[in-house]
N, C-alpha and C positions, 0 to 999 in steps of 0.2 A: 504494500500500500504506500502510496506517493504521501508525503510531508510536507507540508506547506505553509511555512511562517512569512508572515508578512510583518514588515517594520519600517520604523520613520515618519509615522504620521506626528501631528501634532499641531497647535492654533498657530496660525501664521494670519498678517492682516494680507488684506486684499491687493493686489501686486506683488505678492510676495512668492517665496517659492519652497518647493521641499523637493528632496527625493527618498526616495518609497522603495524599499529592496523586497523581494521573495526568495527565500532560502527553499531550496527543493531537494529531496532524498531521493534518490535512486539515481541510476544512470538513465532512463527514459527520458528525462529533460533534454535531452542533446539531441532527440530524434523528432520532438513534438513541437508545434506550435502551440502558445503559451497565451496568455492574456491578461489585462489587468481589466479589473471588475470595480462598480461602484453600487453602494447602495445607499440614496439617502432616507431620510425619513419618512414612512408614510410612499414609497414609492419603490416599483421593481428593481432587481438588478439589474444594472446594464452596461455591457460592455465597453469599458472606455479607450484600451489599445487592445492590437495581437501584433505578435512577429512569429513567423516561421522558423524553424531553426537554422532555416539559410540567409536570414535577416531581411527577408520581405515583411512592411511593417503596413496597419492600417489602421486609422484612430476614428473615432467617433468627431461628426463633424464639430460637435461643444468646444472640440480641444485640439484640432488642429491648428499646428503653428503657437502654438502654447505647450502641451504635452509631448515629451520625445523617449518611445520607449526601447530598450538597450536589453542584451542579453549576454551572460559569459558561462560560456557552455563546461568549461573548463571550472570554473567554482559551481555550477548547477545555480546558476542565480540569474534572476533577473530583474530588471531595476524600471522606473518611472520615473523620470524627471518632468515637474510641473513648474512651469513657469507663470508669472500674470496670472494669480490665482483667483478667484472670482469667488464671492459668497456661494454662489449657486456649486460651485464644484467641494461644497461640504455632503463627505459622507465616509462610509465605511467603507475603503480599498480591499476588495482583492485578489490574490492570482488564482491562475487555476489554464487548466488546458484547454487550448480552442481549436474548435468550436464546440467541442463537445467537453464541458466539466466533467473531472472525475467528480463522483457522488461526494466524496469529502470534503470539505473546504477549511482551509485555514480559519485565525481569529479574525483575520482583517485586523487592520490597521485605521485609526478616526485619523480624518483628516476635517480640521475645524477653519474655514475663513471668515473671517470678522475682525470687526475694528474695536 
């Protein structure tokens, strides 16, 4: 079974930035395409990047040109960097394989924007 911690969130104000890592167990990682996920409150999950393991990447249009997501096949990790952060992109981060989640999901990671 695949492991999946996610870390790095935390309050930042609005323009501001974080980066967001996923630690993953197994060697499977090096062969899947991955994704980062959000959930905010009161509303579904929804995909906010993927990349392939050959680094084809594709972001939800919210965070294009703000979000830039990265992967290192060789730590089993993959990261998020958020740029120009926006109240609206408050919620709970997290990874998981795409497009199809394994059933398990990490804690997520809160990612809080406000002034």
């Amino acid at each position: 079974q695949v492991q999946l911690v996610e870390s790095g969130g935390g309050l930042v104000q609005p323009g501001g930035s974080l980066r967001l890592s996923c630690a993953t167990s197994g060697s499977i990682f090096s062969i899947i395409a991955m994704g980062w996920y959000r959930q905010a409150p009161g509303k579904q999950r929804e995909l906010v990047a993927a990349n392939t393991a050959g680094g084809s990447t594709n972001y939800a249009d919210s965070v294009k040109g703000r979000f830039t997501i990265s992967r290192d096949n060789a730590k089993n990790t993959m990261y998020l960097q958020m740029n120009s952060l926006k109240p609206e992109d408050t919620a709970v981060y997290y990874c998981n394989a795409f497009p199809h989640p394994f059933a398990s999901w990490g804690q997520g990671t809160q990612v809080t924007v406000s002034s």
